[in-house]
N, C-alpha and C positions, 0 to 999 in steps of 0.2 A: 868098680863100685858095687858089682854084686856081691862079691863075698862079704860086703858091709848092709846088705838090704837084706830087712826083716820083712818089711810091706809089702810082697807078696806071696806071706805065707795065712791062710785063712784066719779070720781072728787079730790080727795084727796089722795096727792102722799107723796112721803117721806118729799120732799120739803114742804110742804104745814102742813102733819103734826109736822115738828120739827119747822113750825112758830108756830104754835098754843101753842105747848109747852114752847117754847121762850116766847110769851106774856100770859104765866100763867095758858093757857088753857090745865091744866092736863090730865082730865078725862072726862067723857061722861057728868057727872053731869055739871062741869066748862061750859063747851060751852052751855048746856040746859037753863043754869041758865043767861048766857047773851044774848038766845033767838035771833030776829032781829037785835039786836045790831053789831053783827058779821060778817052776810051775809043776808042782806034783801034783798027782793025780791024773784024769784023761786029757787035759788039755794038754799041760806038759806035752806025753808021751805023743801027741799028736804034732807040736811043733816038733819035738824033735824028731820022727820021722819023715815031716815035710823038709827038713834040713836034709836029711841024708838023701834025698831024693833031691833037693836042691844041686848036693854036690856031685851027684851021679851027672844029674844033667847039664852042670858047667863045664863038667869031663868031657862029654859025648858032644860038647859045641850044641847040645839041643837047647837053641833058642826060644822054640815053640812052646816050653814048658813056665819059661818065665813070663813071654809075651803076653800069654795068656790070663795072666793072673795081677801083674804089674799093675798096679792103680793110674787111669787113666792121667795124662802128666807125668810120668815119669817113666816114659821109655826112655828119656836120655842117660839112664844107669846103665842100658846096654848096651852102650856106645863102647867103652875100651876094651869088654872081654869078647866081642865080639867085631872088633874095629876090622880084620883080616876077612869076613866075610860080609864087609859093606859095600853098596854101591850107591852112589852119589848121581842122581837122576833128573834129567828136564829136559822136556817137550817142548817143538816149535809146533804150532795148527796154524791151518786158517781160518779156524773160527773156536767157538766156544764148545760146539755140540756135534758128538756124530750124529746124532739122530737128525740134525739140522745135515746134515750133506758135509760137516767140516772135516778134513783131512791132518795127518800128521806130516810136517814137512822134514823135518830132520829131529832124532835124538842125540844127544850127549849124555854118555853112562861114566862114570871113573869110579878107579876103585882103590885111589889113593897112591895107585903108583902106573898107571894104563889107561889115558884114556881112549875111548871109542867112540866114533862117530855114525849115526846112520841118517841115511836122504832115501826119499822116498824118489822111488822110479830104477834107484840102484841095488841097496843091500837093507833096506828097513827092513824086511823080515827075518833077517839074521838075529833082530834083538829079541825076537820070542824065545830062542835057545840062550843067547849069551845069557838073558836075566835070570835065568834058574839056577846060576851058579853061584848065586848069593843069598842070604840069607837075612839081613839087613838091609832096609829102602831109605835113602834121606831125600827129601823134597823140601820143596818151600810151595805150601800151597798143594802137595801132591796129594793132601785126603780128597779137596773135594774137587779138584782139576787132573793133575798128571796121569795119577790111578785109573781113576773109574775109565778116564777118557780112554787110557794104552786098553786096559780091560774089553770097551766095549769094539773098538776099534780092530785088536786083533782077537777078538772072541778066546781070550782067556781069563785066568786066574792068579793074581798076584797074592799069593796067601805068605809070602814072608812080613815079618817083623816092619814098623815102619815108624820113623820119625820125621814128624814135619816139623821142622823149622820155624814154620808161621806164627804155631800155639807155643812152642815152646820160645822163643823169643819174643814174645808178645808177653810170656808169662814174666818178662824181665825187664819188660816195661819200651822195649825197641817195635814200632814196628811202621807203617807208609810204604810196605810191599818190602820185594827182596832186596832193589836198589836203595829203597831209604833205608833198610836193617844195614845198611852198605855204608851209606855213607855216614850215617849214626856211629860204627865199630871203626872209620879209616880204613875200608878201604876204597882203593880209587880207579877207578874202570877206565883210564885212559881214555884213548879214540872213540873207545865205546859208549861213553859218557853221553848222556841221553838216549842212546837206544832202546828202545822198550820193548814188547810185543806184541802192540802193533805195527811198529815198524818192520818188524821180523818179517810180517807177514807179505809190508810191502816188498823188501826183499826177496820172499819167496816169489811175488808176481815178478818181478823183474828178472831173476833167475828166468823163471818159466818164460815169460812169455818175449821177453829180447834178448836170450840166450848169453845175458851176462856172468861171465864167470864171479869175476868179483862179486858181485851182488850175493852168488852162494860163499866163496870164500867170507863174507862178512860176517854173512849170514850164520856158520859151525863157527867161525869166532865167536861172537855174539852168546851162540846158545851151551858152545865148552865154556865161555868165560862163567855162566850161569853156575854152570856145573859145579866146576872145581873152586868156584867161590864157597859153598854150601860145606866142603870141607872146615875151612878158615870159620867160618860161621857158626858151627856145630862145635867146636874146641872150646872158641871163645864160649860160646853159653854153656858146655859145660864145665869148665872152669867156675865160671858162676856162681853155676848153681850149686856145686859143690862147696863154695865160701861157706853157705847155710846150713856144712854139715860139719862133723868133727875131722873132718878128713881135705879140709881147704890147703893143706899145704904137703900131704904126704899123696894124694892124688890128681895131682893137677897133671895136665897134658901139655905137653909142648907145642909150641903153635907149629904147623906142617908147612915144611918146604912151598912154594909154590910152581906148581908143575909148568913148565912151557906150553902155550898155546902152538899147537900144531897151525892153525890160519892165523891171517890178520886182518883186521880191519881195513876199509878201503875208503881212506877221508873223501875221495873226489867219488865214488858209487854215494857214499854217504849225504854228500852236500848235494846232489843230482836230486837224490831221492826228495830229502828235505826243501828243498827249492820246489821240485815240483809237486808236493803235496801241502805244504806244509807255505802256501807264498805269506809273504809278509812278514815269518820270524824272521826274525835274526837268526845268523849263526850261532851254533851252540859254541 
């Protein structure tokens, strides 16, 4: 979809690129190729330098140059030319706040064909290196939770590219968190079905403090399932969103394999949990 986005070259707004598309002007090449024709004088000569600079930088994978400019809404154009350096991302805590004392209990990172796991006490700090290797963030919720919290938590800086999920399927009329975006699109979370986070959490005590394995195995089930959902999620909305452009049927993406969960769920840690926190529901 970038080689078809005009919007973020300065001067050229939504209006301005769905004329250009309207009178035939697809792609970066369409408008190159009719030169002064289009916009003579300085303006012109201004988009089309910012073109050729476009195309230098979809060469060299520099995200940065687009990120930056993209009008806000619509980073999900960067999703297919930059799909090879994404990674698909969600935090378990025990609470909301580091500054409040709350801690990261385990991450789930994929990257569409790998995923990784980290637990805190074991390899959590392995994810400050592995995350530099991408260049692309998708979250649900991760502007004003995942991020900040990884950020303050391991005192650094996530300066890559980032699409959350949240605003952009909300912008599509889905939303009641990542499980309702969930069950709104079909998909269906098995075992996992009602687990939330705060249950996570209570998991994570239970881990800790009765040295239940299961309880962790549920637990990277749980928060992979989160993960590699977020894939399946991002496809569908940009399918979508693409309907709205001229390019609904020559850019559409395939929905993705769904990757194996390395853990499973644990119905009898599960029903334990929920019995003893939870007395007087019913089973889910």
């Amino acid at each position: 979809m970038i080689p078809n986005t005009f919007c973020h070259i300065p001067g050229i707004g939504a209006r301005s690129e769905q004329k250009l598309w309207d009178d035939g002007i697809r792609t970066w090449d369409d408008y190159l190729e009719m030169g002064d024709a289009l916009n003579p004088g300085k303006k012109g000569r201004e988009i089309t330098e910012h073109l050729y600079r476009s195309q230098q930088a979809l060469e060299d994978f520099d995200i940065g140059f687009f990120a930056g400019s993209i009008p806000g809404g619509e980073e999900w154009r960067l999703f297919p030319e930059f799909r090879s350096r994404t990674a698909y991302l969600d935090i378990e805590t025990t609470g909301l706040s580091v500054d409040m004392g709350s801690a990261i209990t385990t991450i789930a990172l994929y990257d569409g064909e790998e995923i990784r796991h980290y637990v805190n006490g074991e390899n959590l700090r392995d994810f400050k290196d592995d995350i530099n290797g991408f260049d692309l963030l998708v979250t649900y919720n991760g502007k004003c939770f995942d991020l900040p919290f990884i950020e303050r938590y391991f005192m650094i800086s996530l300066p890559q590219a980032h699409i959350d999920l949240r605003y952009l399927l909300r912008s599509l009329g889905y939303g009641g968190g990542l499980k309702g975006c969930e069950r709104q699109l079909g998909i269906d979370r098995g075992e996992l079905d009602g687990v939330d986070g705060y249950f996570a959490v209570l998991l994570w005590h239970e881990y800790r403090n009765n040295a239940n394995p299961m309880a962790l195995e549920t637990l990277l089930a749980y928060n992979i399932q989160d993960t590699v959902n977020l894939e399946r999620l991002l496809v569908m909305a940009y399918n979508m969103k693409i309907e709205d452009t001229p390019f609904g049927a020559s850019n559409r993406i395939r929905s993705p394999r769904e990757p194996g969960n390395p853990f499973r769920a644990d119905p009898v840690t599960i029903e334990e949990l929920r019995r003893r926190h939870y007395p007087g529901v019913m089973a889910w």
